[in-house]
PDB file of N, CA, C, O and CB in Angstrom:
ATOM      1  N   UNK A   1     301.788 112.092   5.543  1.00  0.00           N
ATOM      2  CA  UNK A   1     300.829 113.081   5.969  1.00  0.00           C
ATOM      3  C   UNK A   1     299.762 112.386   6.802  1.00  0.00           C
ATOM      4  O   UNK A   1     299.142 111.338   6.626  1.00  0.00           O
ATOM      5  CB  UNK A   1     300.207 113.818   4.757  1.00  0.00           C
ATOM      6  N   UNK A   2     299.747 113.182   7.640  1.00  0.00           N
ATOM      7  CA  UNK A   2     298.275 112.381   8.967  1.00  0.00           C
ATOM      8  C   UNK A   2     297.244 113.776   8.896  1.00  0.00           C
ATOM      9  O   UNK A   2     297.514 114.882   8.426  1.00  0.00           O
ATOM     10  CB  UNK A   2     299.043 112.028  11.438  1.00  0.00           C
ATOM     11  N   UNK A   3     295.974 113.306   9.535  1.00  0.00           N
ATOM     12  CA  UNK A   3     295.223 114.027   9.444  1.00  0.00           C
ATOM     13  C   UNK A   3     294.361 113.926  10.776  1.00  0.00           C
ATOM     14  O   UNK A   3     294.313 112.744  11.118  1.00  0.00           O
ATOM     15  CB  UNK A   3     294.708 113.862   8.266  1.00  0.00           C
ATOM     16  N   UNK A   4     293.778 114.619  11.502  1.00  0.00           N
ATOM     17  CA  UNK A   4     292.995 114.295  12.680  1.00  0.00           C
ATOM     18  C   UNK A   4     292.897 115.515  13.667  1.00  0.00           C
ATOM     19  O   UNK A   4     293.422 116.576  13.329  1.00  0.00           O
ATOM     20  CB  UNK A   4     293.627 113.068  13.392  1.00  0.00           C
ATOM     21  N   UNK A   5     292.345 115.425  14.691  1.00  0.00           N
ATOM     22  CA  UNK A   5     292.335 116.447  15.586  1.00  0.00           C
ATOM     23  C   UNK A   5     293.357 116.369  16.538  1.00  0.00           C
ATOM     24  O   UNK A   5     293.742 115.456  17.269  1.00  0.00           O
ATOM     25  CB  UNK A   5     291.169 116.532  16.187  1.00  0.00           C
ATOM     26  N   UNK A   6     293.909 118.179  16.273  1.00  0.00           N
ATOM     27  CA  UNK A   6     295.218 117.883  17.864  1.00  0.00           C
ATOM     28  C   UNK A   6     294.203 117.215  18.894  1.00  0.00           C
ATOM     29  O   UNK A   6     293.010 117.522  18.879  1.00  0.00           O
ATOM     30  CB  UNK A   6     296.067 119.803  18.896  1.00  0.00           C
ATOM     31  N   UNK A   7     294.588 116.534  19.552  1.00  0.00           N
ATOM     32  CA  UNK A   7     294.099 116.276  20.980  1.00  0.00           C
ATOM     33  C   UNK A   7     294.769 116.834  21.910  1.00  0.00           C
ATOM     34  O   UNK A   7     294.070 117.371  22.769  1.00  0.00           O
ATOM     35  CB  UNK A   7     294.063 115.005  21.346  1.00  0.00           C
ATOM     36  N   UNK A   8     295.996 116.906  22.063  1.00  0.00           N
ATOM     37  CA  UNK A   8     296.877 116.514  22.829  1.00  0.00           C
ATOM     38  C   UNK A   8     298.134 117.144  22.452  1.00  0.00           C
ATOM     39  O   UNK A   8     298.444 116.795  21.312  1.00  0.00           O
ATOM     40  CB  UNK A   8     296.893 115.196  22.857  1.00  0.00           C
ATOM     41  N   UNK A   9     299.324 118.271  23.196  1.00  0.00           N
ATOM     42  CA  UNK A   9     300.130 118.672  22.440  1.00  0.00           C
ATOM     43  C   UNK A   9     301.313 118.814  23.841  1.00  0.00           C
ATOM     44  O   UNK A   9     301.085 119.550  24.801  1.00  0.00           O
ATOM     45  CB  UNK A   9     299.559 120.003  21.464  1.00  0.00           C
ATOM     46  N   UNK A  10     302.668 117.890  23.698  1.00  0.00           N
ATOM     47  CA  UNK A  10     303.570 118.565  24.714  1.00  0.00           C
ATOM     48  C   UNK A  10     305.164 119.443  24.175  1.00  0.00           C
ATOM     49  O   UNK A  10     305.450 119.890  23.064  1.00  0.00           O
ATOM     50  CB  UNK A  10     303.952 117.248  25.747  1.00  0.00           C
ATOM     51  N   UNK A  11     305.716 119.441  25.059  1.00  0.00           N
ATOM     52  CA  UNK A  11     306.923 120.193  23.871  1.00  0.00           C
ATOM     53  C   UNK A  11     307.891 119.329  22.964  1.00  0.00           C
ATOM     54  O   UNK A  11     308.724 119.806  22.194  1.00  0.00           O
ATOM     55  CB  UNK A  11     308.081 121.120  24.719  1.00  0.00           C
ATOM     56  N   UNK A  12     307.574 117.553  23.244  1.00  0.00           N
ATOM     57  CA  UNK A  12     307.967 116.217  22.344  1.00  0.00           C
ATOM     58  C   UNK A  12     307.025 116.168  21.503  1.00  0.00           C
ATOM     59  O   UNK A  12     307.267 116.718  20.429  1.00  0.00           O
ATOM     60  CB  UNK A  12     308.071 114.797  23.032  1.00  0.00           C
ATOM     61  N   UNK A  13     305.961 115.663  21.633  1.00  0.00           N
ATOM     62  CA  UNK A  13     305.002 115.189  20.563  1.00  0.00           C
ATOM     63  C   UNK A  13     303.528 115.967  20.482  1.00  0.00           C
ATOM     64  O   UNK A  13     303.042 116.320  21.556  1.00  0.00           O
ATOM     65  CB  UNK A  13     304.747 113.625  20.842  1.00  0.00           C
ATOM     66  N   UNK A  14     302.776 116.258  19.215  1.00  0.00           N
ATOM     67  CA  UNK A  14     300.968 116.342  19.019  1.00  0.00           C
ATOM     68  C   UNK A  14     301.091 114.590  18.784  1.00  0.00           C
ATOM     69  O   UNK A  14     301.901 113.716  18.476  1.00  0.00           O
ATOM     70  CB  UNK A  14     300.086 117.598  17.196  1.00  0.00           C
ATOM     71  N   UNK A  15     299.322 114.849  19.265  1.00  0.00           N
ATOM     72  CA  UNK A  15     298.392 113.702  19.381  1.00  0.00           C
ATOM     73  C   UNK A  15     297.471 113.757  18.195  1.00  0.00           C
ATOM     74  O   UNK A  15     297.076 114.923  18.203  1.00  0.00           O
ATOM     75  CB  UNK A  15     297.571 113.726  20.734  1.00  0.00           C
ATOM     76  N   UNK A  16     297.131 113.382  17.579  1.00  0.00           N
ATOM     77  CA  UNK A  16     296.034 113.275  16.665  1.00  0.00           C
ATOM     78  C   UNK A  16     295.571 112.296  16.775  1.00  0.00           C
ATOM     79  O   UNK A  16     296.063 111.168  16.803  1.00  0.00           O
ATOM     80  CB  UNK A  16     296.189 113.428  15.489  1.00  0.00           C
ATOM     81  N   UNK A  17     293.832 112.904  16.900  1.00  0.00           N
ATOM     82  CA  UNK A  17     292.742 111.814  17.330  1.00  0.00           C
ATOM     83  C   UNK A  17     292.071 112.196  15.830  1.00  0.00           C
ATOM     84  O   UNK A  17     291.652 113.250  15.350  1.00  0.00           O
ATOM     85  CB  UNK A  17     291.630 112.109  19.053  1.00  0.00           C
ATOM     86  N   UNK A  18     292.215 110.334  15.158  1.00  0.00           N
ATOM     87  CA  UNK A  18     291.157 110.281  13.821  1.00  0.00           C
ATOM     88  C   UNK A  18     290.035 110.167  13.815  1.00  0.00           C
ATOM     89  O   UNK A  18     289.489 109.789  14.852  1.00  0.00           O
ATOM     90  CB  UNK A  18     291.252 109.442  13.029  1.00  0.00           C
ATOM     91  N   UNK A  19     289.206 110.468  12.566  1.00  0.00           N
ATOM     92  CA  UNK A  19     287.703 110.262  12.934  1.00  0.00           C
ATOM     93  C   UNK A  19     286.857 108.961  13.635  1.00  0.00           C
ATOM     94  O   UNK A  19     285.799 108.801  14.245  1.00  0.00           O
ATOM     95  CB  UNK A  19     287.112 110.417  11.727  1.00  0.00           C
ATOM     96  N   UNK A  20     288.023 108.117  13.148  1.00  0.00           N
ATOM     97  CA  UNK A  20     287.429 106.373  13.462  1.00  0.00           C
ATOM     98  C   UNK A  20     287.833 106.181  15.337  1.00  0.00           C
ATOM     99  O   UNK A  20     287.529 105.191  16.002  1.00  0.00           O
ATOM    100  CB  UNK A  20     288.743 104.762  12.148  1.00  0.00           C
ATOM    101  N   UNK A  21     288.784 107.771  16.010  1.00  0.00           N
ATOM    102  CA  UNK A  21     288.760 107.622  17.116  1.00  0.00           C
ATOM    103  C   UNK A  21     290.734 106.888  17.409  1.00  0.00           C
ATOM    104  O   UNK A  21     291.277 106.908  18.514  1.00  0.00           O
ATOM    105  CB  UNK A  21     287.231 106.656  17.404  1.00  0.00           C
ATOM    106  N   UNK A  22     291.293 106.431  16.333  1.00  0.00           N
ATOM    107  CA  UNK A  22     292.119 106.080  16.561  1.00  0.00           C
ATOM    108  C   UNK A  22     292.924 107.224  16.845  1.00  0.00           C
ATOM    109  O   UNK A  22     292.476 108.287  16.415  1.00  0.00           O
ATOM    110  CB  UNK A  22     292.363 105.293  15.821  1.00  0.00           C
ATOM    111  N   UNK A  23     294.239 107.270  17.602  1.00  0.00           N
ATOM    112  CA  UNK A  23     295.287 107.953  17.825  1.00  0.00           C
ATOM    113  C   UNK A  23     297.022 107.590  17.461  1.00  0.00           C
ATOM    114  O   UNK A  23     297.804 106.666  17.682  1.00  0.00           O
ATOM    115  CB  UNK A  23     295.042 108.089  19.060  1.00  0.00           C
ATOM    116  N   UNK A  24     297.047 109.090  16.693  1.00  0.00           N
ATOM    117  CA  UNK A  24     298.808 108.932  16.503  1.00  0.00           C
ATOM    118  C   UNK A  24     299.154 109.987  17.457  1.00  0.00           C
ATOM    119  O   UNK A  24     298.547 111.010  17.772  1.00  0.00           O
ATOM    120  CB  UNK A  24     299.592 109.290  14.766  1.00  0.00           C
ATOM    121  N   UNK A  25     300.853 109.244  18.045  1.00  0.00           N
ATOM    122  CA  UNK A  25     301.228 110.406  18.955  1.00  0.00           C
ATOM    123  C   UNK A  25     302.379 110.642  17.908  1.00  0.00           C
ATOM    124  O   UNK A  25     302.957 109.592  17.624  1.00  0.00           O
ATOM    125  CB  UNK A  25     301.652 110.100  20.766  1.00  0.00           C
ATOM    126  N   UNK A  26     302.761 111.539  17.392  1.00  0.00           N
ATOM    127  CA  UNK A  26     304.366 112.030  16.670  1.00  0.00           C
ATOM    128  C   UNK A  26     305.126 112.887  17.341  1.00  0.00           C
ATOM    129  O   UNK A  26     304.769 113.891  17.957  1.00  0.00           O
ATOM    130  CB  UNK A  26     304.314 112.792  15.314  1.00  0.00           C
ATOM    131  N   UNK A  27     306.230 112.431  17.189  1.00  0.00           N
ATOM    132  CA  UNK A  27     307.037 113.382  17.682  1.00  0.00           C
ATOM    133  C   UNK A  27     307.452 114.685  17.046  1.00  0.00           C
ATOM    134  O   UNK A  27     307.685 114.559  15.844  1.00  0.00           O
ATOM    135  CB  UNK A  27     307.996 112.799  17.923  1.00  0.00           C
ATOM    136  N   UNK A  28     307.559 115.510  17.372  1.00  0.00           N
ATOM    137  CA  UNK A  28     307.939 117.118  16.771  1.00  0.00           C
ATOM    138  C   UNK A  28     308.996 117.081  15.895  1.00  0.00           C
ATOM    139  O   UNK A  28     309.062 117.731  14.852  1.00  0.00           O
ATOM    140  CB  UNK A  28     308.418 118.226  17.902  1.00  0.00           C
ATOM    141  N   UNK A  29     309.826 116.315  16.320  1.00  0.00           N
ATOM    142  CA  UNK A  29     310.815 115.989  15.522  1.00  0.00           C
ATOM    143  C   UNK A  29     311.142 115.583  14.087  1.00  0.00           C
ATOM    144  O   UNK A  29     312.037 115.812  13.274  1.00  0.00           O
ATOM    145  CB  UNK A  29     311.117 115.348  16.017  1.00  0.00           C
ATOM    146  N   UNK A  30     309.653 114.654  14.162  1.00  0.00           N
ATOM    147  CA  UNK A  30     309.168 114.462  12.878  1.00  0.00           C
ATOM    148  C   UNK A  30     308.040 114.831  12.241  1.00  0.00           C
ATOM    149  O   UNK A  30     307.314 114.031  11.651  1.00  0.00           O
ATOM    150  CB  UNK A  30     309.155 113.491  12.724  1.00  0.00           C
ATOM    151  N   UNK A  31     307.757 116.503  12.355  1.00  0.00           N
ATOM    152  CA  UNK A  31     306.800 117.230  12.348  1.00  0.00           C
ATOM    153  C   UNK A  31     307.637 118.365  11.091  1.00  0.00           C
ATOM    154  O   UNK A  31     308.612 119.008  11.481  1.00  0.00           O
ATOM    155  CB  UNK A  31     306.332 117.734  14.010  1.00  0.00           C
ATOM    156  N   UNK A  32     307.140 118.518   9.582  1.00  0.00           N
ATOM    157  CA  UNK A  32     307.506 119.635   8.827  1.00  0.00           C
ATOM    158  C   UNK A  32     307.333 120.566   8.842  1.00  0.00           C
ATOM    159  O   UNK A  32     308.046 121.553   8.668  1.00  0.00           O
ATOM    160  CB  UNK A  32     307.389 119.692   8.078  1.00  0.00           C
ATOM    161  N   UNK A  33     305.493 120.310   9.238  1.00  0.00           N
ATOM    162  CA  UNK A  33     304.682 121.740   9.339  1.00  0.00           C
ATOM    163  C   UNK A  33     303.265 120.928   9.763  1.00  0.00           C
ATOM    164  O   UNK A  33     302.877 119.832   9.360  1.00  0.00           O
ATOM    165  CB  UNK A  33     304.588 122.874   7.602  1.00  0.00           C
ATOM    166  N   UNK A  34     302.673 121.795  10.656  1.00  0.00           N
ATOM    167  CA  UNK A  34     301.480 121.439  11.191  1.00  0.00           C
ATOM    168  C   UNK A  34     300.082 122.425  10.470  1.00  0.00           C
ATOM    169  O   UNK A  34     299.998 123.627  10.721  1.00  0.00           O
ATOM    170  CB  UNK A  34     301.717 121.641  12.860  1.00  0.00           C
ATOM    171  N   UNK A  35     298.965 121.646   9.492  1.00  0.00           N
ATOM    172  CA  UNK A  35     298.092 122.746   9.476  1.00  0.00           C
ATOM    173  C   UNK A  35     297.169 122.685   9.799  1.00  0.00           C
ATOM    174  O   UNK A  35     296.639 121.624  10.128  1.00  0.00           O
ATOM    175  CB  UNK A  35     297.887 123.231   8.670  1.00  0.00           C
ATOM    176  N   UNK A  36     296.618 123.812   9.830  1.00  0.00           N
ATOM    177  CA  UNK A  36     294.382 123.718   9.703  1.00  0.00           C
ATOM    178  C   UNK A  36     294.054 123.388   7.966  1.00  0.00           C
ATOM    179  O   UNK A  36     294.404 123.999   6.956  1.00  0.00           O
ATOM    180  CB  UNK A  36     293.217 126.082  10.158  1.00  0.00           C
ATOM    181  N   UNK A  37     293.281 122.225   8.147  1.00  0.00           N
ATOM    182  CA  UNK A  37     292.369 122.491   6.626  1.00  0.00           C
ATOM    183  C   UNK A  37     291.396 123.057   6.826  1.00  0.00           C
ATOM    184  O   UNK A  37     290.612 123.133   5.881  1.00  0.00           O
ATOM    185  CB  UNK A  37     291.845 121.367   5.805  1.00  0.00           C
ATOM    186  N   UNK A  38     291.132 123.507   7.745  1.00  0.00           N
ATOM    187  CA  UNK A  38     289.574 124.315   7.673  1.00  0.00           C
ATOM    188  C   UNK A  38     288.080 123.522   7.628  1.00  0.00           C
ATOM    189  O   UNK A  38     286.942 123.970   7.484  1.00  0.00           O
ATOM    190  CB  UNK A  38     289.552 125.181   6.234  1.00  0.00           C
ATOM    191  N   UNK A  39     288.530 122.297   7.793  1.00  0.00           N
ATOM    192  CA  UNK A  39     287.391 121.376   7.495  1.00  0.00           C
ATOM    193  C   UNK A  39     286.905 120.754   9.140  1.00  0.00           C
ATOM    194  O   UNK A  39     287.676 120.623  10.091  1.00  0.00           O
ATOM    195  CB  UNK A  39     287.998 120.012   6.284  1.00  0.00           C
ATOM    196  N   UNK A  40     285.475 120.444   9.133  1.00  0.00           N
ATOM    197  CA  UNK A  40     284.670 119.354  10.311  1.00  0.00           C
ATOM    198  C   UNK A  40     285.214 118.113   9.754  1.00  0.00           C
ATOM    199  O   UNK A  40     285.548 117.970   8.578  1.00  0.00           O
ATOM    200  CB  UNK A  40     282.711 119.294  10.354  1.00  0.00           C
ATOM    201  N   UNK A  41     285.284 117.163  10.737  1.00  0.00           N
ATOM    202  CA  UNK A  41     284.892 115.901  10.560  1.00  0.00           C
ATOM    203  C   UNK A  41     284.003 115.315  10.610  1.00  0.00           C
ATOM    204  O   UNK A  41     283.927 114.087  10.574  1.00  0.00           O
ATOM    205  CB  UNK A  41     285.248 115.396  10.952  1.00  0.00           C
ATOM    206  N   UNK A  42     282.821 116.385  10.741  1.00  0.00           N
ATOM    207  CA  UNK A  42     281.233 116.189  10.430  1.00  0.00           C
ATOM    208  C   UNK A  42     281.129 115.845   8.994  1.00  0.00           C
ATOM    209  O   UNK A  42     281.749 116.591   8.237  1.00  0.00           O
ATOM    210  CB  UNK A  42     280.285 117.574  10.724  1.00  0.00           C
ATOM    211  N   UNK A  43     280.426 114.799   8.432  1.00  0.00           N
ATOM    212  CA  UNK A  43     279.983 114.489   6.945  1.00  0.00           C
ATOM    213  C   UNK A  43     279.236 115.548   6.174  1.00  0.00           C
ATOM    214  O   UNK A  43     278.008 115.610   6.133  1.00  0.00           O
ATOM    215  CB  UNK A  43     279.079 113.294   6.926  1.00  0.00           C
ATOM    216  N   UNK A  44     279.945 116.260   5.650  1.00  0.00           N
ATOM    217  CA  UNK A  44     279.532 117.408   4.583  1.00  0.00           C
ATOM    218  C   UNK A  44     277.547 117.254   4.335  1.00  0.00           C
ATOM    219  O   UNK A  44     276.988 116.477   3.561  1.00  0.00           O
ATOM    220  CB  UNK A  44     280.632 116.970   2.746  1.00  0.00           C
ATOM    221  N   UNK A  45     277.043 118.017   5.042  1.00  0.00           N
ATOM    222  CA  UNK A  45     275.529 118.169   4.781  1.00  0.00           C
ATOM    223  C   UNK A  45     274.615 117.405   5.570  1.00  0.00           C
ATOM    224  O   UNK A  45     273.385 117.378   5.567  1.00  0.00           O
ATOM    225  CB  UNK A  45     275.208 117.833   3.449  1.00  0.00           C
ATOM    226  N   UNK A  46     275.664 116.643   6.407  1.00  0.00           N
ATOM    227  CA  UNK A  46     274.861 116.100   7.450  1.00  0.00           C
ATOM    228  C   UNK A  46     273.626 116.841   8.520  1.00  0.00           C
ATOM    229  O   UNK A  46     272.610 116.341   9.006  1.00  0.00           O
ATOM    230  CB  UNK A  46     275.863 115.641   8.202  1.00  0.00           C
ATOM    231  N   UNK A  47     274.105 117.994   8.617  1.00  0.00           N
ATOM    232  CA  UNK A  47     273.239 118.837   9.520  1.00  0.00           C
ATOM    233  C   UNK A  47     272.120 118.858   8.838  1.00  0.00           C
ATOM    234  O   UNK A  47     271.288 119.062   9.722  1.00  0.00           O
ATOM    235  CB  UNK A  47     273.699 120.237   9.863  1.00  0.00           C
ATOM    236  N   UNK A  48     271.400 118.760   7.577  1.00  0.00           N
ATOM    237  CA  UNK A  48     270.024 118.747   6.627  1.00  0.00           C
ATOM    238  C   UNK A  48     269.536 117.830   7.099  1.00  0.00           C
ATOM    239  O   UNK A  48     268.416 118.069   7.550  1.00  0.00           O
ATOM    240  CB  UNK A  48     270.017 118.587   5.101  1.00  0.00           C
ATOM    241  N   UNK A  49     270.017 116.415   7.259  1.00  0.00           N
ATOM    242  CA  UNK A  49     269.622 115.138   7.681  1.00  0.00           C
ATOM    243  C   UNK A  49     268.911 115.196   8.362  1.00  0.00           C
ATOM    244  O   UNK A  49     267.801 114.690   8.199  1.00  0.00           O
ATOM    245  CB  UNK A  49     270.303 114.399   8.096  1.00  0.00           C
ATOM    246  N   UNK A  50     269.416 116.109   9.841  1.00  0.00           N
ATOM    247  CA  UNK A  50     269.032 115.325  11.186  1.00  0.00           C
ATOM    248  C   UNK A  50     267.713 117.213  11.655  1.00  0.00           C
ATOM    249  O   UNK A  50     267.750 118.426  11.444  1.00  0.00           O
ATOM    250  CB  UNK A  50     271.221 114.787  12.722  1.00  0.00           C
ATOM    251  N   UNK A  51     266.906 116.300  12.264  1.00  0.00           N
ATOM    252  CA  UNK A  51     265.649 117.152  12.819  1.00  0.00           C
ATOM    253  C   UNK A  51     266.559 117.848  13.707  1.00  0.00           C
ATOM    254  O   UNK A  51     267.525 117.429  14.345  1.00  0.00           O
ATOM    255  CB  UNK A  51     264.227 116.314  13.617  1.00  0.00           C
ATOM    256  N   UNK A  52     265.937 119.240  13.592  1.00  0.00           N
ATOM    257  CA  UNK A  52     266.106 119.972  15.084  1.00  0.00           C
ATOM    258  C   UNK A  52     266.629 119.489  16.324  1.00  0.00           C
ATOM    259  O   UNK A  52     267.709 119.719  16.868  1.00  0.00           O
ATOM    260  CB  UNK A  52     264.972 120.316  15.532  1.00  0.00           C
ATOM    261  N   UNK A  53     265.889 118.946  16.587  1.00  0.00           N
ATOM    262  CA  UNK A  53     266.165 117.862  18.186  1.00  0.00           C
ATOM    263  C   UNK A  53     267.485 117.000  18.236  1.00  0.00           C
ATOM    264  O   UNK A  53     268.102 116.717  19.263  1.00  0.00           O
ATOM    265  CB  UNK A  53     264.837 116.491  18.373  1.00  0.00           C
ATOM    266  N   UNK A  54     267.846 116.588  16.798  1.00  0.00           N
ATOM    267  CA  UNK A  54     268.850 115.675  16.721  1.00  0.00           C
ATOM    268  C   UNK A  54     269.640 115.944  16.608  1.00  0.00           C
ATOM    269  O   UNK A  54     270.556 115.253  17.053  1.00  0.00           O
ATOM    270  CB  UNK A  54     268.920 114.980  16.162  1.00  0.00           C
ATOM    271  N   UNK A  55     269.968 117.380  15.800  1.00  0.00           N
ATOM    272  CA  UNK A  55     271.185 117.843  15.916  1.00  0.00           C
ATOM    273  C   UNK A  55     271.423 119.020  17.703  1.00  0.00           C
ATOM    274  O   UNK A  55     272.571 119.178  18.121  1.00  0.00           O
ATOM    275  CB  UNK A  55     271.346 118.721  14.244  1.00  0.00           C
ATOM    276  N   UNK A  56     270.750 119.381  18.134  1.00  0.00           N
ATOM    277  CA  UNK A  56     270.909 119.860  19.235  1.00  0.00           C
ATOM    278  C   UNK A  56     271.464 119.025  20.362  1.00  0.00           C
ATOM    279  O   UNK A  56     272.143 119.434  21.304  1.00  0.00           O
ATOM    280  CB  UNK A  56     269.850 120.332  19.484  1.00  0.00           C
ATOM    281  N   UNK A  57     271.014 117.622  20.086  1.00  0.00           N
ATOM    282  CA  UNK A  57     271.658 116.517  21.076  1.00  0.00           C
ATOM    283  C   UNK A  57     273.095 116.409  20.501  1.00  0.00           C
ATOM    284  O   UNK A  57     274.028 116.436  21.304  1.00  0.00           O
ATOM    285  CB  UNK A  57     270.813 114.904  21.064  1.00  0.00           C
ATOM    286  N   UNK A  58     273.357 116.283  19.119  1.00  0.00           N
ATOM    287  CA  UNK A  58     274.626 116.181  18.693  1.00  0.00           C
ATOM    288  C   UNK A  58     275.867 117.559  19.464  1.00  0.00           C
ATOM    289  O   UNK A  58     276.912 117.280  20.051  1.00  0.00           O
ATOM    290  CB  UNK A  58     274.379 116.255  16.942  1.00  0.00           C
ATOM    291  N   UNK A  59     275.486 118.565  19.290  1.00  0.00           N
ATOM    292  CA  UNK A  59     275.869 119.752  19.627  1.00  0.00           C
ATOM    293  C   UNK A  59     276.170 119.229  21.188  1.00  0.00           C
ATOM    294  O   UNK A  59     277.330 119.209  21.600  1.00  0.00           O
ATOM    295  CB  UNK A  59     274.741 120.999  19.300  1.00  0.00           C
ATOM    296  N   UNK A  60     275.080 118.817  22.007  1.00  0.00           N
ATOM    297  CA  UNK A  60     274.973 118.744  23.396  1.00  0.00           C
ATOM    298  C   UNK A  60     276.648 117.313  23.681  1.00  0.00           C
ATOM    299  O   UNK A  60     277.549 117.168  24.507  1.00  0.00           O
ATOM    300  CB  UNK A  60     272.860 118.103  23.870  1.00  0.00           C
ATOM    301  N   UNK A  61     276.250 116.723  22.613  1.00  0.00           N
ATOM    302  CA  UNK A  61     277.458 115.481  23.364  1.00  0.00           C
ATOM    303  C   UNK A  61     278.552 115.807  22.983  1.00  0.00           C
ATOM    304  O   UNK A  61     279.564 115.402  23.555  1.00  0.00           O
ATOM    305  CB  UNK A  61     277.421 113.852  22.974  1.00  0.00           C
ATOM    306  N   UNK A  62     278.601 116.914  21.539  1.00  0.00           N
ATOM    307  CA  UNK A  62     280.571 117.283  21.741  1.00  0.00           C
ATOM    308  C   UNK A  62     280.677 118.070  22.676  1.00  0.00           C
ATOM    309  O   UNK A  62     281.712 117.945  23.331  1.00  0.00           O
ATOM    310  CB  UNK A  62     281.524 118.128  20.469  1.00  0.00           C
ATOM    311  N   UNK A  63     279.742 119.113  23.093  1.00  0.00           N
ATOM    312  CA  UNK A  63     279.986 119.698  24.188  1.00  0.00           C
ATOM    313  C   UNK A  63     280.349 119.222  25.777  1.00  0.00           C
ATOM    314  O   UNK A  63     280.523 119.811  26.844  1.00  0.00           O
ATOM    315  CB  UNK A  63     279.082 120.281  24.142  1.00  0.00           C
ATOM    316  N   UNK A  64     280.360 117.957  25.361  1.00  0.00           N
ATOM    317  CA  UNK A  64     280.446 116.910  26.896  1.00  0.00           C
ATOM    318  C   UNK A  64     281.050 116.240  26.922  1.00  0.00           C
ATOM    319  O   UNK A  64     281.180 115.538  27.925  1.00  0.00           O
ATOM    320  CB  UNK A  64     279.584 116.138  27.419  1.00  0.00           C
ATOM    321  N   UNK A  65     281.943 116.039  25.551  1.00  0.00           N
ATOM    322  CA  UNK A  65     283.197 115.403  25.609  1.00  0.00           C
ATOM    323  C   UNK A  65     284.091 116.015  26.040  1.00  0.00           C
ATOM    324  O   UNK A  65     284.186 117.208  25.753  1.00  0.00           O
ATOM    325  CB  UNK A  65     283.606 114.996  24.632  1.00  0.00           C
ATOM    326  N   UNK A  66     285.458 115.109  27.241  1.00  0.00           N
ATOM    327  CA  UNK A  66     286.623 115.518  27.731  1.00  0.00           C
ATOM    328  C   UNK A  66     287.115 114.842  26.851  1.00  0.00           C
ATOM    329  O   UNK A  66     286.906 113.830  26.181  1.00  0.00           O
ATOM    330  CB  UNK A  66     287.035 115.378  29.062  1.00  0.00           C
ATOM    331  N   UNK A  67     288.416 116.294  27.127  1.00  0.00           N
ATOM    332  CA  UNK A  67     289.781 115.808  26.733  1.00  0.00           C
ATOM    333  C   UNK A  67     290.308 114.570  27.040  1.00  0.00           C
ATOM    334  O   UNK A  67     290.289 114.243  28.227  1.00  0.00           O
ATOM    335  CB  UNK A  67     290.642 116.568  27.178  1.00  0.00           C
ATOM    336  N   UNK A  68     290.952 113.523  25.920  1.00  0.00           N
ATOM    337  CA  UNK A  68     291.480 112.239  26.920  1.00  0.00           C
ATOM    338  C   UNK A  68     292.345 112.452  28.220  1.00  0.00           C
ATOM    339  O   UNK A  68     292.743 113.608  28.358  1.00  0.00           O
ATOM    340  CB  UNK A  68     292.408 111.291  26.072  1.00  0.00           C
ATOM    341  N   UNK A  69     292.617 111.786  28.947  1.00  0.00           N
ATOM    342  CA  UNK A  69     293.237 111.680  29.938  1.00  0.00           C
ATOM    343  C   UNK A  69     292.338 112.965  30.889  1.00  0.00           C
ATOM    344  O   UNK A  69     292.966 113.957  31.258  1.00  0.00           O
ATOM    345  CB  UNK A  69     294.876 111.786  29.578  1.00  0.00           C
ATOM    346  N   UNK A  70     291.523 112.883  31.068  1.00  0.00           N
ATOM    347  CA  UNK A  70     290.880 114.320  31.610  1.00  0.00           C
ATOM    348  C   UNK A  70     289.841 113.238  32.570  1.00  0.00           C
ATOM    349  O   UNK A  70     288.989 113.709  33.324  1.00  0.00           O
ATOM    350  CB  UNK A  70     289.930 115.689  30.123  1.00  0.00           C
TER     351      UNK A  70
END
């Protein structure tokens, strides 16, 4: 079992990008079933942490991340 964000999906393989940024490419082939857990890879309660300002910048840089190869 892998876990991560599709990145990346063709009609051979998904990409999954892990939180640490690493990447698996698998092939479909060796794919059972693909799911959602429903979960962020944001640290559970992190948003309390950070001031106003800090999380709005956070918001601002996933919003400004490309897709790899993009």
């Amino acid at each position: 079992m892998l876990t991560g964000i599709v990145s990346a999906e063709t009609a051979d393989s998904v990409t999954l990008t892990r939180a640490e940024g690493k990447r698996d490419i698998v092939p479909r082939s060796q794919i059972d079933m693909l799911v959602s857990n429903g979960k962020s890879l944001m640290p559970e309660g992190l948003e309390k942490e950070l001031s106003p300002q800090h999380l709005r910048d956070v918001v601002a840089w996933i919003k400004g991340l490309k897709p790899p190869g993009k």
